[in-house]
C-alpha positions in Angstrom: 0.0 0.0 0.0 1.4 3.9 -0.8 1.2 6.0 2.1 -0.7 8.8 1.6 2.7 11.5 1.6 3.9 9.0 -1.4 0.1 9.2 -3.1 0.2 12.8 -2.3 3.4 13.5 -4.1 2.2 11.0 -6.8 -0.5 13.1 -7.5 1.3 16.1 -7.9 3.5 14.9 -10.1 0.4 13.9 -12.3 -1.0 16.9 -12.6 2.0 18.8 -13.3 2.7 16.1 -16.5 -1.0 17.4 -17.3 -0.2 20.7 -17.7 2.5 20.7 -19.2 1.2 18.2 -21.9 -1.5 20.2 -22.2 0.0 22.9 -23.0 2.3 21.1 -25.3 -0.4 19.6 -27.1 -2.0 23.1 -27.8 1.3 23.9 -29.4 2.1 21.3 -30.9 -1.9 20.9 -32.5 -2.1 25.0 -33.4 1.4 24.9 -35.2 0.7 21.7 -37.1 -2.8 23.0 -38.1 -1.2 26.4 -39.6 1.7 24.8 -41.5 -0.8 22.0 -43.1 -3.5 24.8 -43.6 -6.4 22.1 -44.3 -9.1 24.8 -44.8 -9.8 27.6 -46.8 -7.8 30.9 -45.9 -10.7 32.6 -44.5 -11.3 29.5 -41.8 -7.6 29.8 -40.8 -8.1 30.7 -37.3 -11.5 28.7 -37.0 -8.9 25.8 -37.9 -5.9 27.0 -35.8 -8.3 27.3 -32.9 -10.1 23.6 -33.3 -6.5 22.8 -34.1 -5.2 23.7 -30.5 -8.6 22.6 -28.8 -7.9 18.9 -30.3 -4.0 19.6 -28.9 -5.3 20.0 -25.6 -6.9 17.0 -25.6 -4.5 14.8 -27.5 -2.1 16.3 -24.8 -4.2 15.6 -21.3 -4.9 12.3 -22.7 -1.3 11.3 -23.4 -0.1 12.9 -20.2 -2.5 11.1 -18.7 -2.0 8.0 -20.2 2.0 7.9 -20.0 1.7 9.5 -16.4 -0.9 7.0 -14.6 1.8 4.3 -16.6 5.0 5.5 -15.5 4.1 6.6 -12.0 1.3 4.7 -10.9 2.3 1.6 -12.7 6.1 1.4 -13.5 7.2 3.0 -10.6 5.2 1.9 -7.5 6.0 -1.0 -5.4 3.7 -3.7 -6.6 4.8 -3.4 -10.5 7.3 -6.3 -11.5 8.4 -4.1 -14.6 11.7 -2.6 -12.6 13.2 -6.2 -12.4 13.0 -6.0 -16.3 16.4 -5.9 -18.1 17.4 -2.0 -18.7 17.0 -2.8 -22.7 13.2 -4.6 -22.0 11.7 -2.1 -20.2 12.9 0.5 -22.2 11.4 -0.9 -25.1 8.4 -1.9 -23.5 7.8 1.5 -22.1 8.5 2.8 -25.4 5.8 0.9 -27.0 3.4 1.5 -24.8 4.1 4.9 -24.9 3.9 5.0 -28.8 0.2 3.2 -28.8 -0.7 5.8 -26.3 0.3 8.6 -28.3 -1.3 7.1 -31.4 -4.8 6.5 -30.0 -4.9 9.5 -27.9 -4.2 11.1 -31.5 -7.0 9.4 -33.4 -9.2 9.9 -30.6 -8.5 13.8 -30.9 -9.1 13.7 -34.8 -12.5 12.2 -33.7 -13.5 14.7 -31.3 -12.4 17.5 -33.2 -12.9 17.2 -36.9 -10.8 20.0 -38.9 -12.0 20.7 -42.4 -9.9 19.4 -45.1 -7.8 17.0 -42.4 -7.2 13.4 -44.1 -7.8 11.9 -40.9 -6.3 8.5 -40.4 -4.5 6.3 -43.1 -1.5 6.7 -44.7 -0.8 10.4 -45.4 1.7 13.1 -44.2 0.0 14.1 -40.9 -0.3 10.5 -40.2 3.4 10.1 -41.2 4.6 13.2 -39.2 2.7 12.0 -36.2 4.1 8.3 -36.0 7.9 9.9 -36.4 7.0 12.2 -33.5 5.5 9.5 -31.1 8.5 7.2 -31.8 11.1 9.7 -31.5 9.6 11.0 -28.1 8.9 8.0 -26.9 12.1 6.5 -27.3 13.9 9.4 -26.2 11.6 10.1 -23.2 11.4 6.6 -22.1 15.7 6.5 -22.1 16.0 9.9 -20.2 13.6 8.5 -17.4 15.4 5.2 -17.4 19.0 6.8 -17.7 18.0 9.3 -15.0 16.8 6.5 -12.8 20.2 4.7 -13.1 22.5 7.3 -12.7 20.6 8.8 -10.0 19.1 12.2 -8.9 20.6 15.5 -10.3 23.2 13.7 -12.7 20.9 14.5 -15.9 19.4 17.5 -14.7 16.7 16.6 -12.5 
């Protein structure tokens, strides 16, 4: 059982990985909606704006996802994965981490259709969004991993 300073702290760290993925997806879902300019010119900002609003989304659901994995599940007590090999759970994390990018992203494109958007299916939003979940993932997943290893304040942290 986590006692409740642990949970507390837990919690915390939670929502911080919510904000800041929030605000990372409304980035991240306004800039890619400007430079692919689905619509007409005159619905720009309509699409910028639905653009960042499905961001926001995408991003709470991944940080949500990713953060209820790694600290709730990865890193608590009960979880077996630490006993992994360093290369196994890297790469398990990483695929998890990948499929939750993915489906938070296709649930986003549900939610908040954008005029002109291709949607799912092989195209170059689909193509520029697997490249980004598999690069962050990857390279997020090592960080932690690296970080936990080396231990507190050699990468930064």
């Amino acid at each position: 059982m986590t006692s409740p300073n642990l949970l507390r702290r837990y919690q915390k760290t939670l929502a911080y990985v919510l904000a800041v993925s929030a605000v990372a997806g409304a980035i991240y879902g306004g800039v890619l909606t400007y430079i692919l300019a689905y619509g007409e010119p005159h619905e720009l900002l309509e699409d910028i704006v639905r653009g960042t609003l499905r961001g926001i989304f995408t991003g709470l659901m991944i940080g949500g996802l990713i953060g209820w994995f790694d600290i709730f599940l990865v890193n608590s007590g009960r979880a077996r994965l630490r006993s992994l090999p360093f290369l196994w759970l890297v790469l398990i994390k990483g695929a998890y981490y990948t499929a939750a990018i993915l489906g938070s992203v296709w649930l986003g494109g549900q939610l908040f259709r954008i005029d002109g958007d291709p949607g799912t299916g092989f195209n170059r939003t689909t193509i520029i969004t697997v490249a980004f979940a598999l690069l962050f993932s990857t390279v997020f997943s090592f960080v932690m991993e690296m970080s936990l290893l080396l231990g507190p304040g050699v990468l930064g942290n």
